[in-house]
N, C-alpha and C positions, 0 to 999 in steps of 0.2 A: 520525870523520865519514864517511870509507867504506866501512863498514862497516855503514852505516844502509842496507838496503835500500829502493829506491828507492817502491815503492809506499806502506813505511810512512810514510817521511819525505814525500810528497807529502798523503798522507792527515791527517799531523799540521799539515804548513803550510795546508791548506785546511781545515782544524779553525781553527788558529788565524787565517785567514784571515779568518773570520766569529766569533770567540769572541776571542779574545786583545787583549791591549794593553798598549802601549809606555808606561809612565810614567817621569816624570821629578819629583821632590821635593825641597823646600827644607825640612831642618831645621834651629832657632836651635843653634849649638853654642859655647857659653863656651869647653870646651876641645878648640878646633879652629883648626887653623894660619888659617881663614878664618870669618867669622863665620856661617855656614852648610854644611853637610853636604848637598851636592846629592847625591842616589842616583837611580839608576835601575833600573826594573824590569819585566819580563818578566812576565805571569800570566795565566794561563786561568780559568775558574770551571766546573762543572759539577755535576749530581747525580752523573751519571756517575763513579766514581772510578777504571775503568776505562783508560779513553781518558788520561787523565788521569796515569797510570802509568806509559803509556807516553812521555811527555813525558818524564820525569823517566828512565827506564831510557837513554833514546835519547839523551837530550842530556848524560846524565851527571852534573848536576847539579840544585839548585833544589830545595825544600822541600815536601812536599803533606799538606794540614791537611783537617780536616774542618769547618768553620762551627758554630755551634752552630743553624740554621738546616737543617742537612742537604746545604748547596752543600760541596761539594769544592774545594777551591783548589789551583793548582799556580802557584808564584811563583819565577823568580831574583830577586837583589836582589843579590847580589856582581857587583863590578867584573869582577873576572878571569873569570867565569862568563859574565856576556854575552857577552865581547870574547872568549873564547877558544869557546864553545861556542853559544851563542846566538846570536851574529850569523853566524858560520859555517855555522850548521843555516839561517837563512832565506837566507843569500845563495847556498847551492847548492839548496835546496827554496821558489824564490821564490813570493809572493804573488800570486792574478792580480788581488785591486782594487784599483784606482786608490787609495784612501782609507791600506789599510795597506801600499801601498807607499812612498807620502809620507811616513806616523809610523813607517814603518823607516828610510827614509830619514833624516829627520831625528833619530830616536834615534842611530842611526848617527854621526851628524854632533856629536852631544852625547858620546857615550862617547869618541870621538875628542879633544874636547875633554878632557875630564876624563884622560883618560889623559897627556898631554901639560902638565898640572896648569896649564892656564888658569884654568880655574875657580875657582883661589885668588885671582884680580885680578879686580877690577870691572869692569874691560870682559871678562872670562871671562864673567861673571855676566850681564853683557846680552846677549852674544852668546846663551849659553844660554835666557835669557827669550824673545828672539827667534825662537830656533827653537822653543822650546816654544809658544810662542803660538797656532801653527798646527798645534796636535799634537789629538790626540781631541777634534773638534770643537771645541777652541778652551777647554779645559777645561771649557766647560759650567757656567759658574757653582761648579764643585768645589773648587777652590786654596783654600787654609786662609791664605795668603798673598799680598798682592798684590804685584806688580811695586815701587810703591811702598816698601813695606814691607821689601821684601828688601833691595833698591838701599841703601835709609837707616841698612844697617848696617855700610856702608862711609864714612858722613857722619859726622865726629865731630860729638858734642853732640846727633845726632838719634836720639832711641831707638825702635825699636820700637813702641815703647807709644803715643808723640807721632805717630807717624804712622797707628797704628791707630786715635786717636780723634780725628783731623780724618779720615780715612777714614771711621768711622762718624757723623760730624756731618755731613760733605758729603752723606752718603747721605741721614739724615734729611732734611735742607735740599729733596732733590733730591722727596723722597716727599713732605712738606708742599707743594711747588712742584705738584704737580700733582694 
């Protein structure tokens, strides 16, 4: 990390400053010590494959793909990889907007958790929802899961399934209503 010269690493944080984003993901996992595989992820996107390069040289880790669309993607998604190289690169090369200070902040706040293996208990699991809530605009209608959905996999007798379709029946209900 000191080793990253300082113009670059400023030039990358104010890259990712304006291009990057902080996720956080719930997947259903049968065989997993908790009923969901929460991951977290780091990524840029760019035509540029360039720039993009350089993330990956500099931070020493992380994957870069080409889309079949022609965008460039540069993504972490390992635990050890954020906590050991990606949170360390933004908290010496910090952010100056307000926006992705907060969703560093708060990723922050969630790898913390995971690392410390909360996230295998249901109040882990809220705590995390909670802080994501408030992450990239609020997810933006994006989550493939809702809070609901996830929570019910700690309820026994309540599956998934029973909660995705009173979820999609409330919804219709809500769209006939008006």
């Amino acid at each position: 990390m000191k080793q990253i010269p300082p113009h670059i690493g400023y030039y990358l944080a104010g890259f990712a400053d304006g291009e990057g984003s902080f996720n956080v993901s719930f997947r259903p996992r049968r065989d997993y010590r908790a009923p969901w595989k929460i991951s977290l992820c780091f990524n840029v996107s760019q035509k540029d494959r360039v720039i993009l390069a350089l993330f990956k040289r500099y931070l020493q880790c992380g994957t870069l793909r080409e889309r079949s669309d022609g965008v460039w993607y540069y993504e972490v998604n390992n635990l050890n990889a954020i906590c050991d190289h990606v949170i360390p690169f933004f908290e010496r090369f910090r952010f100056l907007s307000a926006k992705k200070k907060r969703d560093f902040a708060k990723f922050k706040k969630i790898a913390q958790i995971i690392r410390e293996g909360r996230h295998l208990t249901e109040e882990g699991v809220r705590e995390i929802l909670r802080i994501r809530a408030e992450m990239n605009d609020k997810g933006a209608g994006r989550r493939r899961y809702s809070d609901e959905e996830i929570l019910s996999r700690f309820r026994p007798g309540e599956s998934s399934e029973t909660i995705r379709q009173a979820s999609a029946e409330s919804e219709e209900a809500a769209d006939s209503a008006e």
